[in-house]
C-alpha positions as CSV (number, residue, x, y, z in Angstrom):
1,X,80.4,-28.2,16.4
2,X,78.6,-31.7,17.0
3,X,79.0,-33.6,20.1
4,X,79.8,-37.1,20.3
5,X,76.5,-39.0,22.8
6,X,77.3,-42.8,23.3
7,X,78.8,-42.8,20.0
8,X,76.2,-40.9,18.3
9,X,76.9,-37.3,16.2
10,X,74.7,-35.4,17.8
11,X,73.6,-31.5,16.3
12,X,72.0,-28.9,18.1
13,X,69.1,-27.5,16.7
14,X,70.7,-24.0,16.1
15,X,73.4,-25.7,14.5
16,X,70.8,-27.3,11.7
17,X,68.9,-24.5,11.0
18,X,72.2,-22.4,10.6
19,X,73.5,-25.2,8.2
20,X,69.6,-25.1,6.2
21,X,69.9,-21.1,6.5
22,X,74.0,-21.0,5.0
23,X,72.2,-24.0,2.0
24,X,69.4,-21.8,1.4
25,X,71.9,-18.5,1.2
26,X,74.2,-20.6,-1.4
27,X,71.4,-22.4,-3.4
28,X,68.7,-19.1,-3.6
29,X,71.2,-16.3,-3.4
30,X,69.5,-14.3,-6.3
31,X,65.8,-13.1,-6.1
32,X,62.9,-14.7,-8.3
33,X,59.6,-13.4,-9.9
34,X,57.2,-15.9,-8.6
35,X,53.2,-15.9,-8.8
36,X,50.9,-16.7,-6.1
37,X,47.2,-15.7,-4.3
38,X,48.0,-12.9,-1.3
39,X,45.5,-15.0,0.9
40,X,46.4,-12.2,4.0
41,X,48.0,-9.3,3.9
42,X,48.6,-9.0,7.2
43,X,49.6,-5.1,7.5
44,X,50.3,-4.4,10.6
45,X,49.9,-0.4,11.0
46,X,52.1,0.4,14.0
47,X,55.5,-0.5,12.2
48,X,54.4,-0.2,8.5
49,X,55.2,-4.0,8.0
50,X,53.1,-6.5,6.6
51,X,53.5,-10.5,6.6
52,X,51.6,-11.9,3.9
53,X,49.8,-15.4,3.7
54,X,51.2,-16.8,0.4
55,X,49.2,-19.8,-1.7
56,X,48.7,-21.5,-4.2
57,X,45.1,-23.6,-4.8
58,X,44.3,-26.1,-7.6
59,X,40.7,-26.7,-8.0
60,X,39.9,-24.9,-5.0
61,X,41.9,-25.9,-3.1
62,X,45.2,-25.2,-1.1
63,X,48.6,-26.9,-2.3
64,X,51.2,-24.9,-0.9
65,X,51.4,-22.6,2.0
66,X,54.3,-20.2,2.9
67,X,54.8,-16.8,5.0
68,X,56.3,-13.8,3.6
69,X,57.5,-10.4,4.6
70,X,56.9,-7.7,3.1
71,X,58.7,-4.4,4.8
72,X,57.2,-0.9,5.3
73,X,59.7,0.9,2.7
74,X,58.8,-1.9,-0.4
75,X,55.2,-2.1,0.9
76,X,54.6,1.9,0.6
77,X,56.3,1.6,-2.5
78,X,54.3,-0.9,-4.0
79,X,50.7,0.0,-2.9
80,X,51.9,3.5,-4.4
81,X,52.4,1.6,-7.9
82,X,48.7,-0.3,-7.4
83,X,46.6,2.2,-6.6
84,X,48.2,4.4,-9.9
85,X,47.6,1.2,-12.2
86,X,44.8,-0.9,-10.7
87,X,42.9,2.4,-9.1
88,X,43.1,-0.2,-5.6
89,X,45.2,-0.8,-2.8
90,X,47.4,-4.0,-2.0
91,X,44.6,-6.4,-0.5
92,X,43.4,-10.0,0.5
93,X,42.8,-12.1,-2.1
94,X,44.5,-10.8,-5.0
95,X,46.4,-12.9,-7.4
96,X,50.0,-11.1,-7.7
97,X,53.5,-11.4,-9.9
98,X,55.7,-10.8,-7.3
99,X,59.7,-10.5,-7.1
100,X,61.5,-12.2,-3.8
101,X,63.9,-14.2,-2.0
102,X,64.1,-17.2,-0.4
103,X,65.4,-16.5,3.0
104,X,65.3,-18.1,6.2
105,X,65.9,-17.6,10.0
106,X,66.5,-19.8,13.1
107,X,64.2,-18.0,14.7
108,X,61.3,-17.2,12.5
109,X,61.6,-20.1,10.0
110,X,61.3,-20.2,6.2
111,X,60.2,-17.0,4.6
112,X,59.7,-15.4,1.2
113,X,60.8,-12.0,0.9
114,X,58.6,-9.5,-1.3
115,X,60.7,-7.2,-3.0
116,X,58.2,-6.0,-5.8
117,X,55.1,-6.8,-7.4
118,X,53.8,-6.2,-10.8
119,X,50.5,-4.8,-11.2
120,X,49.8,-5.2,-14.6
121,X,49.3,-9.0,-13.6
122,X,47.1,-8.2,-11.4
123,X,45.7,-5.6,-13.6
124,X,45.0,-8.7,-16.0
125,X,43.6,-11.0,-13.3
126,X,41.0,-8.3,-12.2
127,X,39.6,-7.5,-15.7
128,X,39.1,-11.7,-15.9
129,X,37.3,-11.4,-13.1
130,X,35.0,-8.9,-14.6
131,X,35.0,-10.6,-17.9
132,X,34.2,-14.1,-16.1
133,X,31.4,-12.4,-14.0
134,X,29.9,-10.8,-17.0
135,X,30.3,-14.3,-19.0
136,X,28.3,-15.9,-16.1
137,X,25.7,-13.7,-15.9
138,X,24.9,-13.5,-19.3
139,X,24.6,-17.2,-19.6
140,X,22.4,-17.2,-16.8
141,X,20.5,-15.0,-18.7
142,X,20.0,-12.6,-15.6
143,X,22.4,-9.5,-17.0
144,X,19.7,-7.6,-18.3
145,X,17.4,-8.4,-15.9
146,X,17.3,-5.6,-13.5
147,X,17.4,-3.2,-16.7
148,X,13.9,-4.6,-17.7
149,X,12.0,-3.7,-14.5
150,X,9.7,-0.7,-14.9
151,X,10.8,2.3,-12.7
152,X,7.5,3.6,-11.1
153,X,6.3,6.9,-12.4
154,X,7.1,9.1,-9.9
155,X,9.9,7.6,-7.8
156,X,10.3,9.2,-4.5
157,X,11.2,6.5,-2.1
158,X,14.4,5.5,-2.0
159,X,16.3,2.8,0.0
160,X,19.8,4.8,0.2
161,X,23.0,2.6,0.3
162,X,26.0,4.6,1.4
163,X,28.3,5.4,4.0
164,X,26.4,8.0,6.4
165,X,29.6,10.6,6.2
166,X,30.2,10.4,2.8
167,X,30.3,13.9,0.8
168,X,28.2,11.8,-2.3
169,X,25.5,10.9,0.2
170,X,25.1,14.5,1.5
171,X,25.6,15.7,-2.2
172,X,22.6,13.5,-3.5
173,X,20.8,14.4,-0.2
174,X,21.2,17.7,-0.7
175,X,20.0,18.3,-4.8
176,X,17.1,16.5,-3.5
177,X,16.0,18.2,-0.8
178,X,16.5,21.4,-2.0
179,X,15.1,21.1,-5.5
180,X,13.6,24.5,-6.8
181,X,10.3,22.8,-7.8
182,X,9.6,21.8,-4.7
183,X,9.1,17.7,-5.6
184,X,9.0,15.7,-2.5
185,X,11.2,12.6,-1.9
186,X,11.3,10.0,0.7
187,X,14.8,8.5,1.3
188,X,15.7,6.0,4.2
189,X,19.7,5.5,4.8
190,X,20.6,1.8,4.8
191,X,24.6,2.1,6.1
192,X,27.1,-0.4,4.1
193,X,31.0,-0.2,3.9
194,X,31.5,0.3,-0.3
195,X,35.0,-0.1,-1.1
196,X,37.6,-2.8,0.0
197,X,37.4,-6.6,0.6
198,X,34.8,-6.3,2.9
199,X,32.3,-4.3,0.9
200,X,30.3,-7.2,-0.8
201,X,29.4,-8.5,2.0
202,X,28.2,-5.3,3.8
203,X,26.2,-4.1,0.5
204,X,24.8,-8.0,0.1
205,X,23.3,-7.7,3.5
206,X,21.7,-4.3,3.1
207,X,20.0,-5.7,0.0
208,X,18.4,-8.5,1.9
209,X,17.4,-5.8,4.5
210,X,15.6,-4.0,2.0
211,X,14.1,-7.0,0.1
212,X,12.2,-7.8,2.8
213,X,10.7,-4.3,2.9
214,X,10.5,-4.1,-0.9
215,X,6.8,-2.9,-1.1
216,X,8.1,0.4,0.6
217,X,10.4,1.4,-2.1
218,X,10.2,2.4,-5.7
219,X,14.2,2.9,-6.2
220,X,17.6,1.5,-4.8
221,X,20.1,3.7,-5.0
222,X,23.9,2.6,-3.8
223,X,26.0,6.1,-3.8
224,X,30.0,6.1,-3.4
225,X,31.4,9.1,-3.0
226,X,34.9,11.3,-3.1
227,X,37.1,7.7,-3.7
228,X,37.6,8.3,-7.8
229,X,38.5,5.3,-9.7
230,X,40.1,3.7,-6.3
231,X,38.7,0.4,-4.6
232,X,36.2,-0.7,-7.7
233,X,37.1,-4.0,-7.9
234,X,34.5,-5.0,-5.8
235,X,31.5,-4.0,-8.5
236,X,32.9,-6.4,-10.5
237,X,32.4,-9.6,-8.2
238,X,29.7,-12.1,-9.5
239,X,27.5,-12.3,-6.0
240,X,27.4,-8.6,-5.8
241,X,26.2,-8.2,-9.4
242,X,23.9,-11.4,-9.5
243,X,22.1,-9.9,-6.1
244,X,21.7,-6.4,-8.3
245,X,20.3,-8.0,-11.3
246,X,17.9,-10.2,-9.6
247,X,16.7,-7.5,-7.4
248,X,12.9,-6.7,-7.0
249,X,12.9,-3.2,-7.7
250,X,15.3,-0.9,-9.9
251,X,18.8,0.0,-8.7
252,X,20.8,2.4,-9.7
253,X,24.2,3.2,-8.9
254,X,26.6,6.4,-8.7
255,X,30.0,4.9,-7.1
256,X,31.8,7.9,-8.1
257,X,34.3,7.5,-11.3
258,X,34.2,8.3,-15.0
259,X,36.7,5.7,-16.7
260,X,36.6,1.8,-16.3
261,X,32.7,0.6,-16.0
262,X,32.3,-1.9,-13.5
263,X,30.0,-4.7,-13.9
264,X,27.5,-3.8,-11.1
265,X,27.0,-0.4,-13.2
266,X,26.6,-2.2,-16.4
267,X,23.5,-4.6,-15.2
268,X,22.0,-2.1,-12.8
269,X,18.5,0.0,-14.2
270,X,20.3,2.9,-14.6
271,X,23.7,4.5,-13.2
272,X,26.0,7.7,-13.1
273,X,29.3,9.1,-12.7
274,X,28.6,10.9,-9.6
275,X,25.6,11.1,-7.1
276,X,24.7,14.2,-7.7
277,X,23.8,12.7,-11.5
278,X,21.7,9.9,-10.0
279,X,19.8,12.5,-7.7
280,X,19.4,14.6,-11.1
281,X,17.7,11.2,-12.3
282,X,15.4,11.1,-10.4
283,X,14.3,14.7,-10.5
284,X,14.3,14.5,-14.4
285,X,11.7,11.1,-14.1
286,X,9.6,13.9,-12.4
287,X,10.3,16.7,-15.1
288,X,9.2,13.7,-17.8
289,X,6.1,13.7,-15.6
290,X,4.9,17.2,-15.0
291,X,6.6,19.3,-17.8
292,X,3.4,17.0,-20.2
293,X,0.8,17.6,-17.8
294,X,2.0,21.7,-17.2
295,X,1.5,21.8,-21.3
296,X,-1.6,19.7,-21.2
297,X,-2.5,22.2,-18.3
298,X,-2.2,25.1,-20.5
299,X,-3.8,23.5,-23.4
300,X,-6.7,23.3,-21.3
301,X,-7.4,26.7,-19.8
302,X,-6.2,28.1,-23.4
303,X,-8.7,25.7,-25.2
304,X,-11.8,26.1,-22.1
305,X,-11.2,30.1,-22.3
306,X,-11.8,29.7,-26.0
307,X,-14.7,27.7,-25.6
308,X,-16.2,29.1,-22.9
309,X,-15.8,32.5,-25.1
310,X,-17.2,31.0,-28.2
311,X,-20.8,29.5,-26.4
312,X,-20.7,32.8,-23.8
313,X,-22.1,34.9,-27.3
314,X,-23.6,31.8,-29.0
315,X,-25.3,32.0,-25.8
316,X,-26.1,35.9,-25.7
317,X,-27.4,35.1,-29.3
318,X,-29.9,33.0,-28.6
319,X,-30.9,34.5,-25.9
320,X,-31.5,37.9,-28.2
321,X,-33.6,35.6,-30.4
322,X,-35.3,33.7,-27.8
323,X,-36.4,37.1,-26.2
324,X,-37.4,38.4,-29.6
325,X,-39.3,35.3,-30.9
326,X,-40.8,35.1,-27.3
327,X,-42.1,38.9,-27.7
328,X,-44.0,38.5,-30.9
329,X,-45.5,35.4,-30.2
330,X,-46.8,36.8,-27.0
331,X,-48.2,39.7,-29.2
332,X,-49.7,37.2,-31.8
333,X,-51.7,35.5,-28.9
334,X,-52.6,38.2,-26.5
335,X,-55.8,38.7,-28.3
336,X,-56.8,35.3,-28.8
337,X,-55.6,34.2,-24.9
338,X,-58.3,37.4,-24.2
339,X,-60.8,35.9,-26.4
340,X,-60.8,32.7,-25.0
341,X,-60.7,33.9,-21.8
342,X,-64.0,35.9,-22.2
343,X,-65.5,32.8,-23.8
344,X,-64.9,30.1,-21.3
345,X,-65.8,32.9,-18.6
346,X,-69.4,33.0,-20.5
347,X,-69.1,29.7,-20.6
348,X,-68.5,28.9,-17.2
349,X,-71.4,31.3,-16.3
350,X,-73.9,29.6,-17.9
351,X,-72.9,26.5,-16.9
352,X,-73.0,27.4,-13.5
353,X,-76.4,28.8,-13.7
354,X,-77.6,25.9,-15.2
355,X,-76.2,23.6,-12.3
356,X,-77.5,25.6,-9.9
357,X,-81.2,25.5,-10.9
358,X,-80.7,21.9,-11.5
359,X,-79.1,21.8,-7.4
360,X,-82.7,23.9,-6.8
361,X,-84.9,21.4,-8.4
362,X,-82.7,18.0,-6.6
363,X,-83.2,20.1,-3.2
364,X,-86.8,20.3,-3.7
365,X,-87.6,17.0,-4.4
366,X,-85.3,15.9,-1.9
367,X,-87.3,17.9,0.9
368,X,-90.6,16.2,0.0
369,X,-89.6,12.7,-0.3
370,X,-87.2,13.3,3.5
371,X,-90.8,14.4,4.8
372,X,-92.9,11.7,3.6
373,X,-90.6,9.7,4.5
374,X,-90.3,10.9,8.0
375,X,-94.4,10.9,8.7
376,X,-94.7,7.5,7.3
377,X,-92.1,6.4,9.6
378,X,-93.4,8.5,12.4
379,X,-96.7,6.6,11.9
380,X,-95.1,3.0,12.0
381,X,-93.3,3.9,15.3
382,X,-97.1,5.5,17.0
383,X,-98.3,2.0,15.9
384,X,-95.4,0.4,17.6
385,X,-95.6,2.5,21.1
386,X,-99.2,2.0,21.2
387,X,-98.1,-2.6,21.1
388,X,-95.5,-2.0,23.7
389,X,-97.5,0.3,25.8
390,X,-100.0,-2.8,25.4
391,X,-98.7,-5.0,26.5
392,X,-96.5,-3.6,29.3
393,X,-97.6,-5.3,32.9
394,X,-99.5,-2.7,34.3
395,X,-101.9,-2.8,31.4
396,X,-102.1,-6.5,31.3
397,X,-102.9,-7.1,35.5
398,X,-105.6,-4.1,34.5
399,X,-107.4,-6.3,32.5
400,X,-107.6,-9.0,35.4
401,X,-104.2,-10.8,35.4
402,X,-101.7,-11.3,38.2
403,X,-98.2,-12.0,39.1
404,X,-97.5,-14.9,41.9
405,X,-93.4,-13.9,43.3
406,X,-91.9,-16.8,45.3
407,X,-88.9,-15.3,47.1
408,X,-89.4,-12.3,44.6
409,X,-89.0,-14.1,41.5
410,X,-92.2,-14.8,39.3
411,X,-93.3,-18.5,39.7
412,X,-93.9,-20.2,36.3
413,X,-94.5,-23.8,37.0
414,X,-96.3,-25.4,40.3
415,X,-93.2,-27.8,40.5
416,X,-91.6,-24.6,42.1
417,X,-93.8,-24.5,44.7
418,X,-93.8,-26.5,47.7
419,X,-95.9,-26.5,51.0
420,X,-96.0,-23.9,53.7
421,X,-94.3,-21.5,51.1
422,X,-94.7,-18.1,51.3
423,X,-96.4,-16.1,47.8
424,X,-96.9,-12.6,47.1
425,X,-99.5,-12.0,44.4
426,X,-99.4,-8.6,42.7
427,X,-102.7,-7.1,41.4
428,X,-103.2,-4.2,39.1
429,X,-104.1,-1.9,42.3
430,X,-102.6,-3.8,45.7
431,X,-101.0,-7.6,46.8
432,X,-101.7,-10.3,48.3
433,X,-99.5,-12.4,50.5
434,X,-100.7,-16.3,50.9
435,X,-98.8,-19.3,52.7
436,X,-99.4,-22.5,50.4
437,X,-101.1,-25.4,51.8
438,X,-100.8,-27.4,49.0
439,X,-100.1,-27.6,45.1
440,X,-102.0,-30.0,43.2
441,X,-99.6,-30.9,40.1
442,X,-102.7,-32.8,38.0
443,X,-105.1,-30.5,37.3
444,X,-105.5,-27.4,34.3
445,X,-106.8,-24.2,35.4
């Protein structure tokens, strides 16, 4: 009941939000189907509740706002119903047709109640999204863009993206590495969450990882594994499939599921059911490869052995006629060869005995002209001993001449000489030694 406060009705603030809680109760006593965006689910494991973030947006943006609980027996229920229709669990950020109540509490305020939800609105707001994404992407003219790349001859290395535990990682590992021809891959794990709200995001980031290491890879290859048809929704968001159709190098995808393509599987190079088909891909792009050249192979040795065959006895022919041909022309010039022989050996004897008499008669005539020569010349040099023997000093101070030495030199002009000098006059037989008294310069002998 109110209280009266200097005149004034006053409430307690139980008592008003008992009165808006009994108003609500008589205005909203039925249950409505209203539709809204599940911003949050809020699921809160330990008691099976959840608490939902309700809104509404127009043009991006938030209008309306409003909590809502959703209890563990309706919530177990319902995510039942969405995973058998949508193939994916009650989430964030799903648009929903929902049936509730307006209730409300003193303590915890305004609520709406969720009582069911209908999936086939859902259902319907999903396959827009898909519809929109594919829209977008084809008038951005990049839908069929990854499709167009060239997948290298042999591919075999390949940036993985997958969760490491998965049984579709170790699956595709496993048909690769244990292939019965032996073809060697290379294969480096690149770890990404791949189903639920939070899988774009993780597989975006691995593509940039591997972008930037591009030139190391011929193949990406995102494998999901063991979840069938559940948690898809995902493949079909535009950022995901615009990062997959503008990638560098081919991607191909096996996320596990036979019914409902997904637009990330539509625009990638090439994709699969399950991984084991994508790693039975890759082993065919090598079968397309050596099965040719294994024929080609056989072709050749086939074709060489024939060949070789075929010019082994064109060979062992010719060599019968070669050795034939060879015979009888060595017969048909035997005699001639010998008569040739003989005659250039006649040949060569006379010609030799003419050179040599012609050698005799050079010989000859050289001997007499060498010793004419030699007595001449030994005549001109008698001539020339008898000058120098002539004229050689001895012979010359016989005939009366002398030689006058100043300090042992002979002295040639009386400007040498000066007074009181000392001279040593050699004779033909004997010397004289003479002190000079004086030199007259003016007079001829």
């Amino acid at each position: 009941m109110p209280e009266k406060l200097n005149e004034k009705t006053v409430f307690s603030l139980l008592e008003v939000t008992k009165s808006i809680q009994r108003t609500l109760a008589e205005r909203y006593s039925g249950s409505y189907w209203i539709k809204a965006e599940m911003n949050k689910l809020n699921f809160y494991s330990h008691s099976g509740h959840c608490y939902p973030e309700l809104v509404e947006k127009q043009d991006g943006k938030v209008v309306v706002q409003i909590k809502s609980n959703l209890w563990r027996d309706d919530y177990n229920n319902i995510n039942t119903k969405f995973l058998t229709v949508l193939k994916e669990p009650l989430k964030d950020g799903i648009k929903m047709l929902f049936l509730g109540k307006i209730s409300f509490d003193p303590t915890y305020g305004l609520a709406l109640r969720i009582i069911d939800i209908d999936p086939s609105y859902t259902l319907g707001d999903l396959e827009k999204e898909k519809q929109d994404t594919i829209k977008r992407m084809k008038d951005e003219g990049i839908f069929e863009k990854n499709k167009a790349l060239s997948l290298s001859l042999l591919p075999q290395r390949i940036a993985v993206i997958s969760v490491e535990t998965s049984k579709g990682y170790a699956d595709f590992i496993k048909v690769l590495e244990t292939n019965p021809w032996s073809y060697t891959f290379f294969h480096f794990l690149f770890p990404s969450l791949l189903q639920g709200e939070k899988a774009v995001d993780s597989i975006i980031n691995q593509l940039q990882k591997i972008k930037k290491v591009k030139s190391h890879f011929d193949v990406v290859a995102i494998i999901r594994g063991g979840g069938g048809d559940v948690g898809l929704s995902c493949y079909n968001n535009y950022q995901l499939a615009k990062q997959i159709a503008s990638f560098p190098i081919p991607v191909i995808t096996g996320i596990g599921h036979a019914t409902n393509e997904t637009v990330v599987e539509m625009i990638s190079f090439s994709n699969a059911i399950t991984p084991t088909k994508i790693a039975e891909f890759l082993l065919q792009q090598f079968h397309n490869f050596s099965v040719p050249v294994l024929h080609a192979e056989e072709k050749i040795r086939d074709r060489s052995g024939r060949l070789i065959a075929n010019e082994r006895t064109k060979f062992q022919a010719e060599i019968k006629l070669f050795s034939s041909v060879t015979a009888n022309m060595l017969i048909r010039n035997k005699t001639a060869l010998e008569s040739q022989v003989k005659s250039l050996s006649q040949q060569a004897n006379f010609l030799f005995n003419n050179r040599k008499q012609y050698l005799y008669s050079i010989r000859e005539e050289l001997r007499k002209d060498t010793d004419a020569y030699l007595k001449n010349e030994a005549a001109g040099l008698g001539n020339i001993e008898k000058n120098v023997d002539n004229m050689s000093p001895k012979n010359v101070m016989k005939r009366g001449y002398s030689i006058t030495l100043l300090n042992g030199k002979a002295a040639k002009n009386v400007d040498d000489v000066q007074e009181g000098d000392v001279l040593n006059t050699l004779l033909y037989e004997g010397n004289i030694i003479s002190i000079v008294k004086s030199a007259d310069k003016g007079k001829e002998p």
